[in-house]
C-alpha positions in Angstrom: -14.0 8.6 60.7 -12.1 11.1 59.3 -9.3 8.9 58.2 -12.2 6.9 56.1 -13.9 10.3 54.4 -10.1 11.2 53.4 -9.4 7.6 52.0 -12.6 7.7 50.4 -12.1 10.8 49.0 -8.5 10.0 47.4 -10.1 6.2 46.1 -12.4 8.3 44.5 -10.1 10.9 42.5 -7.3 8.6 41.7 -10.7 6.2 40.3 -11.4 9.5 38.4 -7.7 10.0 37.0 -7.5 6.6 35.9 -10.8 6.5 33.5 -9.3 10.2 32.5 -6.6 8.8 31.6 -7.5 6.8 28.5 -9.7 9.2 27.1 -8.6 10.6 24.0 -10.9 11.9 22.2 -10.6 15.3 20.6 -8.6 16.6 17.8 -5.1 16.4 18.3 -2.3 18.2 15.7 1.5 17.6 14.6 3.6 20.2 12.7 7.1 19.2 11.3 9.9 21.5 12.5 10.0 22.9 9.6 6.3 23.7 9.5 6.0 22.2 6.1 3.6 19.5 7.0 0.7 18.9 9.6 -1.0 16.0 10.8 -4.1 16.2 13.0 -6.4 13.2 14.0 -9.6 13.7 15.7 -11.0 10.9 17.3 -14.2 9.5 19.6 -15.4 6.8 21.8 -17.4 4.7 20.2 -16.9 2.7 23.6 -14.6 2.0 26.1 -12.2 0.2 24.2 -13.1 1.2 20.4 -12.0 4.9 19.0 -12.9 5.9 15.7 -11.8 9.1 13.6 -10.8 11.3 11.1 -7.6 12.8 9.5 -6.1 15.5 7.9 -3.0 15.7 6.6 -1.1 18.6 4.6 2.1 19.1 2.7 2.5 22.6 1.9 5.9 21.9 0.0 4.3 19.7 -2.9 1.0 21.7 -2.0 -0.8 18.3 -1.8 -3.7 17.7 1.4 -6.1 15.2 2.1 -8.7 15.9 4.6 -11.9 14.5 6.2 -14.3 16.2 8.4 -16.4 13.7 10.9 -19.4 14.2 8.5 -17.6 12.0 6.1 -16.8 8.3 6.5 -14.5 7.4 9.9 -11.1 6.8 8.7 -9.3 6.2 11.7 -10.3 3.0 13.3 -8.5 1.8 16.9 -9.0 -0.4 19.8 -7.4 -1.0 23.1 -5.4 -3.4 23.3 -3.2 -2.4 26.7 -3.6 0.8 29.3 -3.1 3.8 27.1 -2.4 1.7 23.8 -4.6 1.4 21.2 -3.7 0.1 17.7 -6.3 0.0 14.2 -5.9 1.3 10.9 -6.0 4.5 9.1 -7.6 5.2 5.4 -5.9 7.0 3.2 -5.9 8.6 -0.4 -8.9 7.8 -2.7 -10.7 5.5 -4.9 -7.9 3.1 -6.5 -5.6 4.7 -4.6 -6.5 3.7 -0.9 -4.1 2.8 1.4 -4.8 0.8 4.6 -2.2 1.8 7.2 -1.7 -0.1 10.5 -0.9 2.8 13.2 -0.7 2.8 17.0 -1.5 5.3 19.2 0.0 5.8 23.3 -1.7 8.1 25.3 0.7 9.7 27.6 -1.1 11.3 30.4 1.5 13.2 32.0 1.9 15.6 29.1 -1.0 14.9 27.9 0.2 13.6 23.8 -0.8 10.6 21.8 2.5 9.2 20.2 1.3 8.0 16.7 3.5 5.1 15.3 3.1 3.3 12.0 3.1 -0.4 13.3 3.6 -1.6 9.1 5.5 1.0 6.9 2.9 1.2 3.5 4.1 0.0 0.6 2.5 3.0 -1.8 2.9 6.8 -1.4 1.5 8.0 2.1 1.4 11.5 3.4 1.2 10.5 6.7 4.3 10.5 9.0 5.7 7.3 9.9 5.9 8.9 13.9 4.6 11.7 15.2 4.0 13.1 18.9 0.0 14.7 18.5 -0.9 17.3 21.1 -4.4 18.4 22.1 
């Protein structure tokens, strides 16, 4: 009997773990190591396999930024395609200027970072890194 509370018990925390694992919502940050430029993404469920968001990037060297707050429209846009992998598209600039750029993000639970990937380098001027390892 005891044999079958402990199994239980483990079933039940690695269960718990595993639906941890993919959740990655929250506002996660980059700084280049020169601390000239940050990147921070915050993101929520909108279900289990669709993640929506805003950015906010900043160059501090051409003193240029472009920011959203969760009030404003969602410019992050992802979906699960694998365990920890989600892959969508990210807004950026403004008006005529608007880039679409395809991204991935991989949730790595162990350290607990998203690695941010562009999966299509844009073709126009974007602010945001081409890779990037985000922590919460």
């Amino acid at each position: 009997m005891i044999k079958k509370i402990l199994l239980i018990a483990v079933l039940m925390m690695f269960s718990g773990f595993i639906a941890e694992a993919q959740n990655i919502s929250g506002k996660w940050s980059w700084n280049s190591s020169d601390g000239l430029k940050t990147f921070t993404i915050e993101l929520v469920h909108i279900t289990k396999d669709r993640v929506q968001g805003v950015h906010c990037v900043e160059d501090f060297e051409i003193k240029i930024s472009e920011c959203f707050k969760m009030e404003d429209e969602y410019t992050v846009t992802l979906v699960k395609i694998s365990e920890n992998i989600f892959q969508g598209n990210l807004l950026s600039g403004e008006g005529r200027n608007r880039l679409v750029e395809d991204i991935q993000l991989q949730y790595v639970p162990l350290d607990n970072s998203l690695i941010f990937i562009h999966t299509k380098i844009p073709t126009g001027i974007s602010l945001i890194p081409v890779e990037a390892i985000l922590q919460r």
